[in-house]
N, C-alpha and C positions, 0 to 999 in steps of 0.2 A: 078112577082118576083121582087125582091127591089134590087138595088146595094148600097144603104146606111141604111142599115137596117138589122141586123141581135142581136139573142142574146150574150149576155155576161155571161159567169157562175162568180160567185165568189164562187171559188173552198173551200175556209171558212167556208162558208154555206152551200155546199152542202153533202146532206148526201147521195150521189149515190143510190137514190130509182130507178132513170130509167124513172120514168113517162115522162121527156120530150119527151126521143126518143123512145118510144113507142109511144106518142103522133103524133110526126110530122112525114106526108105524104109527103114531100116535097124533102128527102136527107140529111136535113142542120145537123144533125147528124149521126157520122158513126156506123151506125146498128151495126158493129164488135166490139165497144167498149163494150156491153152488158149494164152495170148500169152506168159506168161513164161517164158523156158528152163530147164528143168531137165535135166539129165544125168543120165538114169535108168542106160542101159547102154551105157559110153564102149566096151566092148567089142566093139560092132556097126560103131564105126565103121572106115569101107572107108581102108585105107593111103592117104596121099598126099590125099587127098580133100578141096578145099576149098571142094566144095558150098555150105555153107550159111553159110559163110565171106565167098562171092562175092555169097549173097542179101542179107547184112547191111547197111542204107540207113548206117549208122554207122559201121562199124569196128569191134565189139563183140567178132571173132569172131576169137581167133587157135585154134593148136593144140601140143597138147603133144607133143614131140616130132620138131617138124618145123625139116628142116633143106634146106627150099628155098629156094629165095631169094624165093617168095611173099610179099605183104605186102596185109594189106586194102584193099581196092581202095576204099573209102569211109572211110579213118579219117583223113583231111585236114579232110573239109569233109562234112556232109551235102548230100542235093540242096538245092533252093530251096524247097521245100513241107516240110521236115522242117525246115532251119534256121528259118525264120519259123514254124512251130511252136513250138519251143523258146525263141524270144525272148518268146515271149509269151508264156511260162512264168514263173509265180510261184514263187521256191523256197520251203520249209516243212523245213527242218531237224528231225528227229525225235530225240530222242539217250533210250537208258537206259544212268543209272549205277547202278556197285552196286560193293558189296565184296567179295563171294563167289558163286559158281552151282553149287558143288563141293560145298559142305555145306550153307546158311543154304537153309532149304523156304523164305521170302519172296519172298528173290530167284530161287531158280527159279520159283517159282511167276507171281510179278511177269514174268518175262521169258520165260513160254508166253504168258499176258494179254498183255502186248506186243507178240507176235509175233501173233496173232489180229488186235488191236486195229488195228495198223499194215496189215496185209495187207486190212480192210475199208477203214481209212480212205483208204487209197491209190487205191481203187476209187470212191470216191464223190469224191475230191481232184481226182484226174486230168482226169474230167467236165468240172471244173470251170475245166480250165489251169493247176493247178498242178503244180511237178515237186517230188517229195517224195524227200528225201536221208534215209535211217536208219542210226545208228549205237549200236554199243553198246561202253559205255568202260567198263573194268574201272579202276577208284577202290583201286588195288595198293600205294600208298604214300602219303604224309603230301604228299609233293612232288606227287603227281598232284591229292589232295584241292587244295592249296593254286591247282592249276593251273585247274582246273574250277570254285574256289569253291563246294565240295564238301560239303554238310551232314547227308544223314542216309541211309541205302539203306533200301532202293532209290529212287532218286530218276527220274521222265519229266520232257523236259524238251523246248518245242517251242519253235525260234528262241529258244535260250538261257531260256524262261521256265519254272519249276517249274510242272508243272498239275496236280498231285496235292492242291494244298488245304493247309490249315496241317498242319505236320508234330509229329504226335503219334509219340512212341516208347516201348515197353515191354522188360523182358525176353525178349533172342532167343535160347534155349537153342542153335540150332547154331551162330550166330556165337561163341556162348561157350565152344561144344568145339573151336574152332581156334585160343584162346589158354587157355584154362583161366581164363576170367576172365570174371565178370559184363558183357555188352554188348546194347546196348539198340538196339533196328530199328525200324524205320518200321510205322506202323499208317494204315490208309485206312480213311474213314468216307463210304459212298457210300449216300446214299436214306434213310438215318438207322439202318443197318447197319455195326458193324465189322466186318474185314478185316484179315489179318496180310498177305497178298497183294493187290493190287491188283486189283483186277473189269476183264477186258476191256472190258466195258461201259464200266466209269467212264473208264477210258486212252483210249476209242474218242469218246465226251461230250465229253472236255476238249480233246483235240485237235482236234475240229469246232468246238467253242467259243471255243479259242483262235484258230485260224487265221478261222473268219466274224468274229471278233468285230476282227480287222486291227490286235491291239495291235504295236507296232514291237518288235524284239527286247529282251531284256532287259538291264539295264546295268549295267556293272560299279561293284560299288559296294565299300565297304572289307569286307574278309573277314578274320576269326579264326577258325584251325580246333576245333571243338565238342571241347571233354574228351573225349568219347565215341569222338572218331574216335584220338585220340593213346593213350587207353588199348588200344583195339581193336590199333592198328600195333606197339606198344610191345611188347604181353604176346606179339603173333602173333610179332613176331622173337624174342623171350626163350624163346620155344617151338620155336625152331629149327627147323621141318620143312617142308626150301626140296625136298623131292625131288619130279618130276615123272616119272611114266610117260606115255604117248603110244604108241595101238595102232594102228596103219595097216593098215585092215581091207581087203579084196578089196569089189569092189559088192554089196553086201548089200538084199532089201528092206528090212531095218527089221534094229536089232543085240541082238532080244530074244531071237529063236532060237525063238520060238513063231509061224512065219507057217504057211501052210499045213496042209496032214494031217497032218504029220509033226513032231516037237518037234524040235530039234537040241542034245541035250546038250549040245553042246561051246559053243556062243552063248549056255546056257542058264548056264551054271555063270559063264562068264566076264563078263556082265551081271550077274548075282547078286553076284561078287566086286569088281566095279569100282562096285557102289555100296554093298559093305558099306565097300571104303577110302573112299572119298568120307564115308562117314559118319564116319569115324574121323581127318579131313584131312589124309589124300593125295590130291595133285595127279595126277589119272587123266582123259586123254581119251581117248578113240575117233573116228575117222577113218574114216569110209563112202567110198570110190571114188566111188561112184555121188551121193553128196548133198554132201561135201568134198574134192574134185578137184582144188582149190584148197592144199590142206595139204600135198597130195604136189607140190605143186611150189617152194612156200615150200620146204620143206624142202628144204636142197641136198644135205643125205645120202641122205634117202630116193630125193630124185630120180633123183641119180647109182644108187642101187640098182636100182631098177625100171630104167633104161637098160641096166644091164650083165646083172641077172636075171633082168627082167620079173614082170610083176604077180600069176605063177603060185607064185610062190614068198611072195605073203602070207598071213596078216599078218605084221605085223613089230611087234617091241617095241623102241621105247625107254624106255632109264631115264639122267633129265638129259642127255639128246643122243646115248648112245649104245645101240646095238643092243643085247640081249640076248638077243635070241630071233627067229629063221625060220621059217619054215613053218607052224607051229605057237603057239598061246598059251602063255604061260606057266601051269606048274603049279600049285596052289597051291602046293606046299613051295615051289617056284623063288619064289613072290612072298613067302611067310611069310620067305625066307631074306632077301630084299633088302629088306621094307619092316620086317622085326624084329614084324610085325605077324600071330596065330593066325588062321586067315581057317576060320569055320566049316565045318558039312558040305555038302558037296555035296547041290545041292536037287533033289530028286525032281520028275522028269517026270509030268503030270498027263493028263488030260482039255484036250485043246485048246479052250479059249470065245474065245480071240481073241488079237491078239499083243500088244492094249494100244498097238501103234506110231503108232494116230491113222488121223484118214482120208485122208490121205493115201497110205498103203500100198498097193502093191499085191497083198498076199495078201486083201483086203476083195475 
């Protein structure tokens, strides 16, 4: 088994036939996903190995770390029975924008329901011939708003068309704690119920509705950006807090530190602290091996690390790009010291009733 060596999908390409994970003997895909690939434990897989690379009708499948002169054997051209599939593919562009996932509960909340909503609709789309492209655009500046014709978060948007309905907004206290300033978020009224977050339901409705209902994409028409978004940008820069940490974790099930019989203090404390700063807007991600595979090779620091020291030596912290810590999490003094921020007590291990990680996991 290889620690620098596993595949890569580009989810672009792939047209979720399955043959990979049908293919491999090994684990490195999760059996429970059915057709879509998931890279549950990139650690199984066999050096040099380009199995399921070879079974791929598309091209889908490179690998990381490989420095053969291999190249997918199907990423010119699919055969004749896959291309005239695909021509006869309707595309359905999906897109969620938002201004925050780090603090504002809307927008997280709006973009679990998304991720649901999109994941059924695609199953009942597909059926039907259409190919469905999702994306999700973070709304980071005045210029992006202006670029998207960008009016209130969380905003759904299919073939460029808003389908969330007329947009009502109220006071959203956590977008208000990452400028210190009154700012007003999106409210959804779905079946004669409000919602501060978007209902799967309603996201999963509008998108079936919009795409049967075959309106042409939306058109661009003159845009002024809403007061609300220019005070939002204005007071967040005046608030200065541009820092980012970034944890590049080992394959984890799930980064709650509660799967299994056993609790793992150390997963336990550092989820606990990464969403007290989250709450208080610092810029904090986590990076799973096993579910963002992808971040460790964007990243050409980390990458270059893992090549030279391999994946035994994670996690790894960055703070704005650069390393700060191996092996190890940082403590909290080490984080009180660099975010200037008191990080409370260390939370006591309980009685295990679940890890909260979804059903997805595989400690379920």
């Amino acid at each position: 088994m290889a620690k620098n060596w596993y595949p890569i999908i580009d989810n672009k390409k792939c047209i979720q036939c399955g043959n990979c994970i049908s293919f491999c003997r090994h684990g490195v895909y999760n059996k429970a996903s059915e057709k879509i690939p998931v890279i549950e434990k990139p650690g199984g897989c066999v050096q040099s190995c380009h199995g399921c690379g070879s079974k791929c009708p598309v091209g889908a499948i490179t690998y990381f770390g490989d420095k053969t002169d291999w190249a997918p054997p199907n990423s010119q051209k699919t055969n004749k029975k896959e291309n005239k599939k695909m021509e006869n593919k309707k595309t359905v562009k999906i897109e969620l924008m938002y201004l925050d996932t780090t603090v504002c509960e809307r927008c997280q909340g709006t973009e679990q329901n998304f991720d649901k909503a999109v994941t059924k609709a695609k199953t009942a789309l597909q059926k039907d011939g259409y190919q469905i492209e999702v994306a999700k655009i973070h709304i980071d500046s005045l210029e992006t708003a202006k670029k998207y014709q960008f009016y209130s978060s969380p905003t759904v948007r299919v073939n460029e068309i808003d389908i969330l309905g007329e947009i009502k907004e109220n006071n959203c206290e956590s977008c208000g704690s990452l400028c210190n300033s009154v700012i007003d978020c999106r409210t959804f009224t779905y079946k004669g119920k409000n919602y501060d977050a978007a209902p799967a339901d309603m996201i999963y409705d509008a998108i079936i509705a919009t795409v049967k209902s075959g309106k042409p994409a939306g058109k661009a028409k003159a845009y002024k950006v809403p007061a609300n978004l220019i005070q939002f940008f204005e007071t967040k820069i005046d608030k200065g807090n541009k820092m980012k940490i970034e944890i590049f974790e080992k394959a984890l099930c799930c980064e709650t530190g509660v799967c299994g019989a056993n609790v793992d203090p150390e997963l336990l404390r550092i989820t606990s602290v990464a969403a007290e700063l989250k709450s208080k807007g610092i810029s904090i991600e986590r990076y799973n091996l096993s579910v963002r595979p992808e971040m460790f090779i964007k990243n050409a620091l980390v990458s270059d690390y893992i090549k030279t020291k391999g994946i035994d030596n994670l996690p790894l912290t960055l703070v704005d790009g650069k390393i700060v810590k191996e092996k190890a999490y940082l403590s909290n003094k080490e984080i009180e010291k660099i975010t200037g921020i008191k990080i409370g007590e260390k939370p006591k291990g309980g009685n295990n009733s679940g890890c909260g990680c979804g059903s997805g996991c595989n400690c379920h």
